[in-house]
Backbone as XML, in Angstrom:
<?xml version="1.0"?>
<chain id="A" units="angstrom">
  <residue number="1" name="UNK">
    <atom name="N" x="-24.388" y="48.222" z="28.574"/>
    <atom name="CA" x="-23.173" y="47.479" z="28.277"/>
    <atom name="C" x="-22.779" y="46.646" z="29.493"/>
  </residue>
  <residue number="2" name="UNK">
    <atom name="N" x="-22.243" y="45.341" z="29.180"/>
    <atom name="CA" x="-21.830" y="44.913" z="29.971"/>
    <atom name="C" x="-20.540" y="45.188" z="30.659"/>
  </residue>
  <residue number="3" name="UNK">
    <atom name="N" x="-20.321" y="45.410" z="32.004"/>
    <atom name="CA" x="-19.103" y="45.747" z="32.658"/>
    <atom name="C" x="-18.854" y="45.009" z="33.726"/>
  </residue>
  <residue number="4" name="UNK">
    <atom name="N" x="-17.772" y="43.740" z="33.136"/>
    <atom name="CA" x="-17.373" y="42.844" z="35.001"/>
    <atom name="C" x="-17.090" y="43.229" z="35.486"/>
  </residue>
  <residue number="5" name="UNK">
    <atom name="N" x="-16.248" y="43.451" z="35.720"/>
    <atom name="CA" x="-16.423" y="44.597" z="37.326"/>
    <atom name="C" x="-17.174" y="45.020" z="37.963"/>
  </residue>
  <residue number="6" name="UNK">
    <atom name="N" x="-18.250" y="45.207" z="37.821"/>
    <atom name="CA" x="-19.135" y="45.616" z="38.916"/>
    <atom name="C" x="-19.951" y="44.337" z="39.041"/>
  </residue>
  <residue number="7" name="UNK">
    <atom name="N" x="-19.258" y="43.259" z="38.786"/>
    <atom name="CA" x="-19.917" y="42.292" z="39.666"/>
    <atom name="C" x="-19.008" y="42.048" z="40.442"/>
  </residue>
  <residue number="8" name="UNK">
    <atom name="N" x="-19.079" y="41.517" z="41.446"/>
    <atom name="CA" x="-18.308" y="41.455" z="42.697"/>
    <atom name="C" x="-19.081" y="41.119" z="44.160"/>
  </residue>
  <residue number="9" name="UNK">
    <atom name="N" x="-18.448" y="40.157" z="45.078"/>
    <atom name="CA" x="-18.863" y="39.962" z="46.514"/>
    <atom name="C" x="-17.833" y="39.708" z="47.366"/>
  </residue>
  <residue number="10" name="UNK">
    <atom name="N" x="-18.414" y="40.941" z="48.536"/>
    <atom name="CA" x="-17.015" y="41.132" z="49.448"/>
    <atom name="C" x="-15.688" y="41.772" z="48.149"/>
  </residue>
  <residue number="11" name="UNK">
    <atom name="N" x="-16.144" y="42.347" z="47.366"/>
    <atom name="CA" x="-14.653" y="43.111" z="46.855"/>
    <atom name="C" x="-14.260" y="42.586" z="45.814"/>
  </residue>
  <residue number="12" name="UNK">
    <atom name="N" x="-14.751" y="41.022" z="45.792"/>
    <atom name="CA" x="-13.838" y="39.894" z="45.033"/>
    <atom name="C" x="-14.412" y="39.935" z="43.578"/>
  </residue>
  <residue number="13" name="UNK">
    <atom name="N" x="-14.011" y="39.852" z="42.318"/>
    <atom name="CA" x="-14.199" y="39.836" z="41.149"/>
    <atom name="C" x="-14.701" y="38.892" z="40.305"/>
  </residue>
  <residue number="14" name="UNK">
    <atom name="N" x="-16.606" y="39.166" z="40.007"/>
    <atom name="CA" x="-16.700" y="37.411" z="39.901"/>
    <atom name="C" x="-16.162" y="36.636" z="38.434"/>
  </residue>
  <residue number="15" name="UNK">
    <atom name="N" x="-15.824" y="37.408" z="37.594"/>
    <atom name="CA" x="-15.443" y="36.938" z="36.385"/>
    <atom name="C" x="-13.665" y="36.947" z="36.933"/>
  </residue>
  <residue number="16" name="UNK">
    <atom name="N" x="-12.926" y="37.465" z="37.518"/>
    <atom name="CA" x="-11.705" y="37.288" z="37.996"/>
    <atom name="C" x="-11.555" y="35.820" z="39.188"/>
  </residue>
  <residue number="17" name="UNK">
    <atom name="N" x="-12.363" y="35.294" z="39.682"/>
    <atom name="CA" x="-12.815" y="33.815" z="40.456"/>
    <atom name="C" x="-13.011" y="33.168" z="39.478"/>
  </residue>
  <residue number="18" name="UNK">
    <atom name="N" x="-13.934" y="33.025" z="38.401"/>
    <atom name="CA" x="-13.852" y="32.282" z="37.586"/>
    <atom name="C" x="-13.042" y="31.768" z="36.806"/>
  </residue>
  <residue number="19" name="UNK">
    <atom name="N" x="-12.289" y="32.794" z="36.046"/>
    <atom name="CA" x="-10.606" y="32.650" z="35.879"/>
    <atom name="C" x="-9.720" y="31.568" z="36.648"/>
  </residue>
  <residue number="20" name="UNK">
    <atom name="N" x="-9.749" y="31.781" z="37.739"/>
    <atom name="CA" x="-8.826" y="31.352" z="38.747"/>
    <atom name="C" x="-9.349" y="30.287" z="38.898"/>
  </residue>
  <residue number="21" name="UNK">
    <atom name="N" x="-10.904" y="29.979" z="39.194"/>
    <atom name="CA" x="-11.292" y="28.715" z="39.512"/>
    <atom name="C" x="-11.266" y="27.385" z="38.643"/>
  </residue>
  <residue number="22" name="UNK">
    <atom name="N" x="-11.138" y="27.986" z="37.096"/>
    <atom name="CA" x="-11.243" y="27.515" z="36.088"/>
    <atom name="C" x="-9.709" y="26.791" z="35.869"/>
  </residue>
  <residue number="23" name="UNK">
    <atom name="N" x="-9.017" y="27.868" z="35.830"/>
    <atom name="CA" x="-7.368" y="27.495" z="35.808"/>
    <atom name="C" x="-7.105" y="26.485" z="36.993"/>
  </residue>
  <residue number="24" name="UNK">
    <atom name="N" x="-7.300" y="26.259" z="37.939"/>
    <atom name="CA" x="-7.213" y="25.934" z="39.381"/>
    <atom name="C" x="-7.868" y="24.252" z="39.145"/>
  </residue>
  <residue number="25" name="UNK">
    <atom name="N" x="-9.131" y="24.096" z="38.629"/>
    <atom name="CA" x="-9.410" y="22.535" z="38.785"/>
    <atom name="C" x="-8.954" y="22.281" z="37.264"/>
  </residue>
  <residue number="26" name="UNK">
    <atom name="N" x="-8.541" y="22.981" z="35.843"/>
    <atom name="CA" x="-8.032" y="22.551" z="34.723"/>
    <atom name="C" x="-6.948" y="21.663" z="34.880"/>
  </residue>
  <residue number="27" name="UNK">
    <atom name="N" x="-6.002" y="22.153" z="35.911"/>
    <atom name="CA" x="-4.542" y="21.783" z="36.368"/>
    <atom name="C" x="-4.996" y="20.382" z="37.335"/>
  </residue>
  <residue number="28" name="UNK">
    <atom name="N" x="-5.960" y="20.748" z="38.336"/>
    <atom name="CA" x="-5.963" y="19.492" z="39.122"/>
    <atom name="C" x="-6.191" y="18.095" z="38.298"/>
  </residue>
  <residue number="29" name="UNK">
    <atom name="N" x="-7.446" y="18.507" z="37.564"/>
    <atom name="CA" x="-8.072" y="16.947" z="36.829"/>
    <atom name="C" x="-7.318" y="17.225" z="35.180"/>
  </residue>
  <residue number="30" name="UNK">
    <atom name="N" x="-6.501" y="18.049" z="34.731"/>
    <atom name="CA" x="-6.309" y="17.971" z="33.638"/>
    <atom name="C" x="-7.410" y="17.775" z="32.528"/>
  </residue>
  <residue number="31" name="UNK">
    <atom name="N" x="-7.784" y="18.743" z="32.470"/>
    <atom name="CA" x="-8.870" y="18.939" z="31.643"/>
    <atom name="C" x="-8.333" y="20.088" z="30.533"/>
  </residue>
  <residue number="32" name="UNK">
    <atom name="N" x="-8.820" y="19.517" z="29.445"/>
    <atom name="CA" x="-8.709" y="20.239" z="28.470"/>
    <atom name="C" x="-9.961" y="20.142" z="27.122"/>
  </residue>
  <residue number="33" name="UNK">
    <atom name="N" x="-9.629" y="21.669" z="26.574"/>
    <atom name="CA" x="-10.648" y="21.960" z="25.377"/>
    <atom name="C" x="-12.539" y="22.198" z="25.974"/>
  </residue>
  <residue number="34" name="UNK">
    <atom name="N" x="-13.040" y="21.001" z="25.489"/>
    <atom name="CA" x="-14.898" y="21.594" z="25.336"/>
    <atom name="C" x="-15.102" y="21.324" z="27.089"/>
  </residue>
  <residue number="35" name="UNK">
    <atom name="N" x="-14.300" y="20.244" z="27.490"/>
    <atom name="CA" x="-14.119" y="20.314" z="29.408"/>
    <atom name="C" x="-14.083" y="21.624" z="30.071"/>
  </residue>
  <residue number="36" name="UNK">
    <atom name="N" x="-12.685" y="22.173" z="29.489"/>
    <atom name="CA" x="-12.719" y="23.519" z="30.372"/>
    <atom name="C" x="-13.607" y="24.468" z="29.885"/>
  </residue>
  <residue number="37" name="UNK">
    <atom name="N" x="-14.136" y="24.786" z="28.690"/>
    <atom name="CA" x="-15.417" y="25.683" z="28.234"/>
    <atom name="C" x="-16.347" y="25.374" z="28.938"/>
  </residue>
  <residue number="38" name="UNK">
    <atom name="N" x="-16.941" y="24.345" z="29.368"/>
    <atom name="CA" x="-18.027" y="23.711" z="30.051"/>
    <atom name="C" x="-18.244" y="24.132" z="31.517"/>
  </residue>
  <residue number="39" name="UNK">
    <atom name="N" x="-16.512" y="23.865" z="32.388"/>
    <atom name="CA" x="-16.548" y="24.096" z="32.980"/>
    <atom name="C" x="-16.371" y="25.409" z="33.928"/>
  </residue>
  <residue number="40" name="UNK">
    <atom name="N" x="-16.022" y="26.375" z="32.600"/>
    <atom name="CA" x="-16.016" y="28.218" z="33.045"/>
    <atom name="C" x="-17.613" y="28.269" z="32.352"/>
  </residue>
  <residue number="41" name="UNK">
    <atom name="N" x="-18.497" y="27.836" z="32.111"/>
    <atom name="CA" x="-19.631" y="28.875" z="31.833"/>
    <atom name="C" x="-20.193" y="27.726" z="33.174"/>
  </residue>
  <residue number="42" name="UNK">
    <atom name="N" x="-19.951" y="26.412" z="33.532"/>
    <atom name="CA" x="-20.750" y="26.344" z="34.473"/>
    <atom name="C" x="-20.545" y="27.001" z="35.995"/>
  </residue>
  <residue number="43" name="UNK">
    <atom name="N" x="-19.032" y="27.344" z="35.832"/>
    <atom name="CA" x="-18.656" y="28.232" z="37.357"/>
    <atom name="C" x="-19.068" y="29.788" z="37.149"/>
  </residue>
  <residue number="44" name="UNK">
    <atom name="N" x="-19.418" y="30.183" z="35.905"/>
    <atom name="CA" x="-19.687" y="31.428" z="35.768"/>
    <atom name="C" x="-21.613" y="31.626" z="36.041"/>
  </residue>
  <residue number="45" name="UNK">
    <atom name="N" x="-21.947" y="30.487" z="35.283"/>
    <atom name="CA" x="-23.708" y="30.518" z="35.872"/>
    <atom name="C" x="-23.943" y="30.423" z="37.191"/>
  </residue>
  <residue number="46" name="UNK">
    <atom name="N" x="-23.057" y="29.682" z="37.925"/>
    <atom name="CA" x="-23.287" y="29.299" z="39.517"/>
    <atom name="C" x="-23.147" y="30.304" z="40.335"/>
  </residue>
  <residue number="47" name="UNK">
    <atom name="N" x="-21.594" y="31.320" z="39.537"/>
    <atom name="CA" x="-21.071" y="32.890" z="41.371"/>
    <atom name="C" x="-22.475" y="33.601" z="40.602"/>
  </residue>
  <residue number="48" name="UNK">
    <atom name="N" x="-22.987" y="33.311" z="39.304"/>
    <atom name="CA" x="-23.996" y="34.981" z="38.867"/>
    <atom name="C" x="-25.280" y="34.462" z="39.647"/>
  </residue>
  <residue number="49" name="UNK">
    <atom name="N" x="-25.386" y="32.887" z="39.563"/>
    <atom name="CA" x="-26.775" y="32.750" z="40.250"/>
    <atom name="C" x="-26.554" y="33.111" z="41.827"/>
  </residue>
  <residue number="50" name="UNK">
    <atom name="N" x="-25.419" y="32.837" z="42.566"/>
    <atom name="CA" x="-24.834" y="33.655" z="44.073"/>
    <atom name="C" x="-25.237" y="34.612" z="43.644"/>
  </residue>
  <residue number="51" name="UNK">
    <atom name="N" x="-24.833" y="35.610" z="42.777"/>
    <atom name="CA" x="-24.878" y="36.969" z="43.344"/>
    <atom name="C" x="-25.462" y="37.623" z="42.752"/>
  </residue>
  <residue number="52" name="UNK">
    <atom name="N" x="-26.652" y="36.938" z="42.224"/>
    <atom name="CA" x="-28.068" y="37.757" z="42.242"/>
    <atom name="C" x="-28.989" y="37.068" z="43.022"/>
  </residue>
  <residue number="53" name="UNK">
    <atom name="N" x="-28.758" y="35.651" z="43.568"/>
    <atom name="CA" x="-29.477" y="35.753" z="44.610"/>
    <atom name="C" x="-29.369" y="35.983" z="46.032"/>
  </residue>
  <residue number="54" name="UNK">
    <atom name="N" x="-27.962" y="36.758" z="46.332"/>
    <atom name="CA" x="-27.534" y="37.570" z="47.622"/>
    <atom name="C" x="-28.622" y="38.432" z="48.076"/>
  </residue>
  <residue number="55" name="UNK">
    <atom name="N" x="-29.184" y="38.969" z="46.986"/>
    <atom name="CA" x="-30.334" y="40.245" z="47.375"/>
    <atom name="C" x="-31.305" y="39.438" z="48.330"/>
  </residue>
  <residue number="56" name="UNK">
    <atom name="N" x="-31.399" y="38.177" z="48.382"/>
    <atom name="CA" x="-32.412" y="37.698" z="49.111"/>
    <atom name="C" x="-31.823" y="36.925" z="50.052"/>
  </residue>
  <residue number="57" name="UNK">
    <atom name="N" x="-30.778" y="37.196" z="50.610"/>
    <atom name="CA" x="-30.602" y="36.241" z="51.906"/>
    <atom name="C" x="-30.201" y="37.182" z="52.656"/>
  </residue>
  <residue number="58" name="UNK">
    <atom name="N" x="-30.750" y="36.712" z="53.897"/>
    <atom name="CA" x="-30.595" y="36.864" z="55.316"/>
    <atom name="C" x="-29.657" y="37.805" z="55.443"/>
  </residue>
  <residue number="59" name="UNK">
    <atom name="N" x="-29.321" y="38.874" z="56.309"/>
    <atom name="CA" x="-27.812" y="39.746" z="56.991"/>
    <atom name="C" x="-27.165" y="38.458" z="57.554"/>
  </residue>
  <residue number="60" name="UNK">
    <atom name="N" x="-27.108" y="37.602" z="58.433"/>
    <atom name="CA" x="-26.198" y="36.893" z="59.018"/>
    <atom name="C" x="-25.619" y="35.976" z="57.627"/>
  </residue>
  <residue number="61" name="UNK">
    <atom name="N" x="-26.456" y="35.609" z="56.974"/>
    <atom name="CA" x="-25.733" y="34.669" z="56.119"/>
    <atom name="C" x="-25.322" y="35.054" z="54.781"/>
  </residue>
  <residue number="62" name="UNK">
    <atom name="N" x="-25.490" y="36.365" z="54.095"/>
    <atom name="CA" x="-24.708" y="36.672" z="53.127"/>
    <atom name="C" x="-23.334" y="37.303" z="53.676"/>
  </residue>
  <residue number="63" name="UNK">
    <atom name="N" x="-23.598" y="37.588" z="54.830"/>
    <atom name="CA" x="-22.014" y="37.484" z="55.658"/>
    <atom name="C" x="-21.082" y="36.097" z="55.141"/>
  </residue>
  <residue number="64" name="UNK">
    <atom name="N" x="-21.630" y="35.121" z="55.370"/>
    <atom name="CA" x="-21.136" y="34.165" z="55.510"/>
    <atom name="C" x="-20.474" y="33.854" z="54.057"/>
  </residue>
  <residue number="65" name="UNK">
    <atom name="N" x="-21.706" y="33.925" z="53.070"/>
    <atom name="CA" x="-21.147" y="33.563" z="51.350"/>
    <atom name="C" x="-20.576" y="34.723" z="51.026"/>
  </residue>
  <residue number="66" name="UNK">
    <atom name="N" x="-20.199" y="35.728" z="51.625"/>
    <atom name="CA" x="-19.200" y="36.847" z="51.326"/>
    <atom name="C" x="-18.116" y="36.342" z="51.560"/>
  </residue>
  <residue number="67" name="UNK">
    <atom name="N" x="-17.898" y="35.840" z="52.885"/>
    <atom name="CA" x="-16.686" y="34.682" z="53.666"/>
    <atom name="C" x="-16.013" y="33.900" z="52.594"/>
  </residue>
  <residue number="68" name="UNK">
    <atom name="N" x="-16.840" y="33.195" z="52.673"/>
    <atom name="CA" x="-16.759" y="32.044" z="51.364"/>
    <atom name="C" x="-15.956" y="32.622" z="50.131"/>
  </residue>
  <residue number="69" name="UNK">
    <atom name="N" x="-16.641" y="33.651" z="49.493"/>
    <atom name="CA" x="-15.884" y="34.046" z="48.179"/>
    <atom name="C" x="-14.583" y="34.889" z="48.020"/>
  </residue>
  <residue number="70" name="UNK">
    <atom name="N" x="-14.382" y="35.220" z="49.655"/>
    <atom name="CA" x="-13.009" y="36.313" z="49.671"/>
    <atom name="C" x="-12.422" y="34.912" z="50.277"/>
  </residue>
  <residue number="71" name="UNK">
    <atom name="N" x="-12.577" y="34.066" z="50.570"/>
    <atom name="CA" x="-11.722" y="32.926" z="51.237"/>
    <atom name="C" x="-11.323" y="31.799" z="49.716"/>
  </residue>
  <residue number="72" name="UNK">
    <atom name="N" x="-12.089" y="31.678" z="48.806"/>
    <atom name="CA" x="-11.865" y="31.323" z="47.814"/>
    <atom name="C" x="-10.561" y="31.888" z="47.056"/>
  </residue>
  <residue number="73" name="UNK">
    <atom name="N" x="-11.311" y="33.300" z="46.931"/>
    <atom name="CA" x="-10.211" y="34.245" z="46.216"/>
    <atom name="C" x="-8.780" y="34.356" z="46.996"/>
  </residue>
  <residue number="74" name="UNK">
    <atom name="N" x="-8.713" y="34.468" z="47.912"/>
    <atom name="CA" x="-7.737" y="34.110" z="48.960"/>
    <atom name="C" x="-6.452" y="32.922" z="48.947"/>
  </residue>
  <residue number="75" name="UNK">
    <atom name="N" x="-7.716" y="31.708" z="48.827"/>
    <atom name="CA" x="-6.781" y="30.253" z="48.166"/>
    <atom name="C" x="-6.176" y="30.604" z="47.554"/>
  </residue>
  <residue number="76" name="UNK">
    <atom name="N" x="-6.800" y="30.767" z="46.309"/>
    <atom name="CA" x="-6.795" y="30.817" z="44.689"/>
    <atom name="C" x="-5.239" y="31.562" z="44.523"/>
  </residue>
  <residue number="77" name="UNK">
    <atom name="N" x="-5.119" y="32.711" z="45.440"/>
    <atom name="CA" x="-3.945" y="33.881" z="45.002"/>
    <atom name="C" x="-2.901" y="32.966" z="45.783"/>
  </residue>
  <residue number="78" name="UNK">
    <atom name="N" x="-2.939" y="32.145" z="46.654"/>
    <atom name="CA" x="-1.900" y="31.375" z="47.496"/>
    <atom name="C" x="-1.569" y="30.235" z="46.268"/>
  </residue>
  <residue number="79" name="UNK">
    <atom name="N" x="-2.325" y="29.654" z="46.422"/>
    <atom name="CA" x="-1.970" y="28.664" z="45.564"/>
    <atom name="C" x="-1.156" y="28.976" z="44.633"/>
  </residue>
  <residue number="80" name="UNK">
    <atom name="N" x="-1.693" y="29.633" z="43.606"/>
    <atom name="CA" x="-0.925" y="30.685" z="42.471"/>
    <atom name="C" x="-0.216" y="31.407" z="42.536"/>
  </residue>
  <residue number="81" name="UNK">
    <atom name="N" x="0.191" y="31.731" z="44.187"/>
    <atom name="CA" x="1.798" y="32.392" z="43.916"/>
    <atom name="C" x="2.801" y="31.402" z="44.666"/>
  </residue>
  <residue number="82" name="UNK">
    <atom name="N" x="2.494" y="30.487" z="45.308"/>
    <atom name="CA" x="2.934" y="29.605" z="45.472"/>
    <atom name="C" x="3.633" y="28.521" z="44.215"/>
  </residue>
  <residue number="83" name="UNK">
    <atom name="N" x="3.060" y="28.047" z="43.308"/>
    <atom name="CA" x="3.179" y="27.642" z="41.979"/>
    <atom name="C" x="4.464" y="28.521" z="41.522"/>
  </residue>
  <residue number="84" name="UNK">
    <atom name="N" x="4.157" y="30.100" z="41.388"/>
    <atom name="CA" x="4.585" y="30.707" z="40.574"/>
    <atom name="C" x="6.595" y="31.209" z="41.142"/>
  </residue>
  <residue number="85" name="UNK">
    <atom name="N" x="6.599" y="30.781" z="42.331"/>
    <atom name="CA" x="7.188" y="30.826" z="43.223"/>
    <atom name="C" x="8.663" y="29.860" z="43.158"/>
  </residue>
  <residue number="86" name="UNK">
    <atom name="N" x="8.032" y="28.517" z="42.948"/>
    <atom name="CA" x="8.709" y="27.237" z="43.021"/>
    <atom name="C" x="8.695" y="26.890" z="41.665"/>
  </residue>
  <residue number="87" name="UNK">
    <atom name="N" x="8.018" y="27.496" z="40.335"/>
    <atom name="CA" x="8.599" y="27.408" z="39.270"/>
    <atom name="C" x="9.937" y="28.044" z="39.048"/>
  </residue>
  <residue number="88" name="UNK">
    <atom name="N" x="9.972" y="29.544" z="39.490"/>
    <atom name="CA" x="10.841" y="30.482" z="39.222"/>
    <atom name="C" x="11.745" y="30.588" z="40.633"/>
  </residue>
  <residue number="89" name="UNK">
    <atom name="N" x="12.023" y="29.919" z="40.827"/>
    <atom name="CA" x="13.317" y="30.111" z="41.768"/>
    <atom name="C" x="13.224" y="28.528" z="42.637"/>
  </residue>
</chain>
């Protein structure tokens, strides 16, 4: 069975990034309908092709795309409580 959750790099949730990443450029370029479908299975093929091909990189540099995806996830929660912030008060 499939279970997201146990995909993950550095901690971060890759179907929970996708979410966020998805929501995140929908709002920038205003995209809507077969756009945003398009564009969550193409951010969802891209972190799964990351993080199955983590098994094959280097110690110094899956450091690095670990970086990358907790620094993403990181934005992502700023941004979005930021938003959520200056809507509601």
């Amino acid at each position: 069975m499939f279970e997201a959750a146990e995909f993950a790099i550095g901690g971060v949730s890759l179907i929970l990034l996708v979410f966020g990443l998805t929501e995140f450029i929908k709002v920038q370029f205003d995209l809507k309908g077969k756009a945003v479908t398009t564009l969550s299975a193409s951010l969802g093929f891209g972190l799964m092709g990351v993080y199955q091909g983590l098994q094959y990189v280097p110690d110094p540099y899956e450091a690095i795309v670990t970086a990358v995806v907790a620094s993403l996830a990181f934005g992502l929660a700023a941004s979005g409580f930021y938003k959520f912030s200056t809507r509601n008060g």
